[in-house]
C-alpha positions as CSV (number, residue, x, y, z in Angstrom):
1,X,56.7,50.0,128.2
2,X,59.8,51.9,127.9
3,X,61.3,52.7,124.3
4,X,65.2,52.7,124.3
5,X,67.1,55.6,123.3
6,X,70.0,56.2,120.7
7,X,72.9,55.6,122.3
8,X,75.3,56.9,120.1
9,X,76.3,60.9,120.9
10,X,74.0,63.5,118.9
11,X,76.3,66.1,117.1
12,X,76.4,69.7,118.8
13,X,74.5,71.7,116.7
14,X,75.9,75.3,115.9
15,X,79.6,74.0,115.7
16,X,80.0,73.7,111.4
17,X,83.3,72.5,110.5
18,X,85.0,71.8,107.5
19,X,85.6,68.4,105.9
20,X,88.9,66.7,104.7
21,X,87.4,66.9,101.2
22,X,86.9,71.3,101.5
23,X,90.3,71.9,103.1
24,X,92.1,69.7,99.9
25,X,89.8,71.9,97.5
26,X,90.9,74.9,99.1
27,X,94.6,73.7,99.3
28,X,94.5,73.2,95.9
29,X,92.6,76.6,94.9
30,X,95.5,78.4,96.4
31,X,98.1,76.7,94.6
32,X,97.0,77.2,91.2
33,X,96.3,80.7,92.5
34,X,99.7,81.3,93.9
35,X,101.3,79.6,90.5
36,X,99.1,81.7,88.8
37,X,100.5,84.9,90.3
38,X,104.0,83.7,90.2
39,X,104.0,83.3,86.2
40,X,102.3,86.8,85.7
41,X,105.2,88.4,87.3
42,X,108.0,86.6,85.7
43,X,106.4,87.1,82.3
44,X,105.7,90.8,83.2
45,X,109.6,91.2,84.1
46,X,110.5,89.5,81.2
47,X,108.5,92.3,79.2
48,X,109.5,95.2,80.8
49,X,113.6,93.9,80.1
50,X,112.5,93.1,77.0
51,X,111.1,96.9,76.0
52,X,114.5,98.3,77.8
53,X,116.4,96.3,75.5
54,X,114.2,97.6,72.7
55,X,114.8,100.6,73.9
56,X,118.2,100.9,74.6
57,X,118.4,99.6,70.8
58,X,116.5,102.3,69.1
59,X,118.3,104.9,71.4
60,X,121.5,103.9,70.0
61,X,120.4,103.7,66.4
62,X,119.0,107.2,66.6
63,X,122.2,108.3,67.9
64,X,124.5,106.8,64.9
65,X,122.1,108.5,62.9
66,X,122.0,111.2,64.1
67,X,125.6,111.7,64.0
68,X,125.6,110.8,60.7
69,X,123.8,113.2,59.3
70,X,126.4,116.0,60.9
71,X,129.5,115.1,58.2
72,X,130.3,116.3,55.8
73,X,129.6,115.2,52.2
74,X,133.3,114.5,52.3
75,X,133.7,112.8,55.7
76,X,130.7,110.8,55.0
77,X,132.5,109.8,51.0
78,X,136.1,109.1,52.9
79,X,136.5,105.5,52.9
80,X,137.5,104.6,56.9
81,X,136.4,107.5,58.1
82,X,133.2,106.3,60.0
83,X,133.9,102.9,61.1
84,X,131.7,100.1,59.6
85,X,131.1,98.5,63.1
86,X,130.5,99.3,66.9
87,X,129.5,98.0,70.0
88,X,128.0,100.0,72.4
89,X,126.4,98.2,76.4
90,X,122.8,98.3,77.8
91,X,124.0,101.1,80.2
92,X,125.4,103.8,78.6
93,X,126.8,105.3,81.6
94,X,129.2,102.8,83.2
95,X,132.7,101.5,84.0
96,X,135.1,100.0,81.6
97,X,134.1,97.0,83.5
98,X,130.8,96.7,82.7
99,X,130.3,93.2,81.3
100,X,126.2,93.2,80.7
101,X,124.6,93.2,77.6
102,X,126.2,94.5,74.4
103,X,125.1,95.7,71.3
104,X,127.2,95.0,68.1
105,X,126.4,97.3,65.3
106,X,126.9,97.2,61.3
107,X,126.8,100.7,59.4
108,X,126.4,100.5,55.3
109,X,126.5,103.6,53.5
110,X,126.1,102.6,49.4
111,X,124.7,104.4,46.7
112,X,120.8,105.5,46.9
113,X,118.7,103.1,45.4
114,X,117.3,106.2,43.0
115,X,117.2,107.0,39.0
116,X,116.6,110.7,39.6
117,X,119.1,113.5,38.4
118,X,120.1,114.0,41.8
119,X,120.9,110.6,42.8
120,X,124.6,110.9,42.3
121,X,124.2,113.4,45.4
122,X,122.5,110.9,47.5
123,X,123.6,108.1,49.8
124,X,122.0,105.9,52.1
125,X,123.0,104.6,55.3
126,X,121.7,101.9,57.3
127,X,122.2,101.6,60.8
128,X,121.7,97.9,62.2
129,X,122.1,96.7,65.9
130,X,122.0,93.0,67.3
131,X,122.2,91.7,70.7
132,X,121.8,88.5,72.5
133,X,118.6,88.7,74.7
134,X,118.7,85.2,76.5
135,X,118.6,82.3,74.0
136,X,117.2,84.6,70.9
137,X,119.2,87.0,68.6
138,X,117.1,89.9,68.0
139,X,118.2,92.9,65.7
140,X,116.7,96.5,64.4
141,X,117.6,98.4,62.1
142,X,117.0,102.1,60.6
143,X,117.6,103.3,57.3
144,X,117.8,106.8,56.1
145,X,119.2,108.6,53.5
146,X,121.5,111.2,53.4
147,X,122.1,114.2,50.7
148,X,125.2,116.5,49.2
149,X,123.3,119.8,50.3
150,X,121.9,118.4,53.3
151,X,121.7,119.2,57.2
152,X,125.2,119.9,57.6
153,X,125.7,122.7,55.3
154,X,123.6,124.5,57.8
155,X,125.9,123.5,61.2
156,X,129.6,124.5,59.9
């Protein structure tokens, strides 16, 4: 008696290959990988602009001040003399022409919140900058005081 055979093909053994089912789970790995990647570098560009604009703010804040402090007790008293607002751009160095971000500035100098003997020889000033960064105003701001017998005394 002879016992029939399978007649459908046996598989070839040592040739894996992948399934329909693995190539979609790998397809779809990658994507959420590659989305993944694509959103870390447009948020890490958007916070490296962000600290130039920081930046670029607290550089120009430092300067008004700065300059501040070199008048004279009657310069800085003179009603017009320093101007109560400014605009300055995110590149400092530039053409006329240059049309990118810009920085409007207020400068307040008033009376020294103080009840001291020397308050009558004491102002403060406040610097404060504002610029449009996308959709979002954002602003800084530095304060300092400045005194009758202060740093310029020593300059002229």
């Amino acid at each position: 008696m002879k016992l029939g055979t399978l007649t459908h093909p046996r598989r070839q053994a040592g040739l894996p290959a992948f399934t329909l089912v693995e190539v979609v789970v790998a397809v779809g790995v990658l994507g959420v990988t590659v989305v993944a990647l694509y959103l870390a570098f447009s948020q890490g560009f958007g916070i490296i602009q962000l600290a130039r604009e920081n930046l670029r703010a607290t550089q120009i804040l430092q300067e008004k001040t700065e300059t501040i402090r070199l008048y004279t007790w009657d310069q800085i008293n003179a009603p017009g003399f320093i101007p109560a607002t400014f605009n300055e751009p995110f590149y400092a160095v530039g053409s006329d022409t240059n049309t990118g971000l810009i920085y409007s500035g207020r400068l307040t100098i008033g009376n020294a919140p103080l009840t001291e003997s020397y308050a009558s020889d004491m102002r403060q000033v406040t610097v404060e900058v504002t610029w449009k960064s996308g959709d979002i105003t954002r602003s800084r701001s530095m304060l300092t005081f400045i005194s009758r017998y202060g740093l310029h005394n020593y300059i002229y």
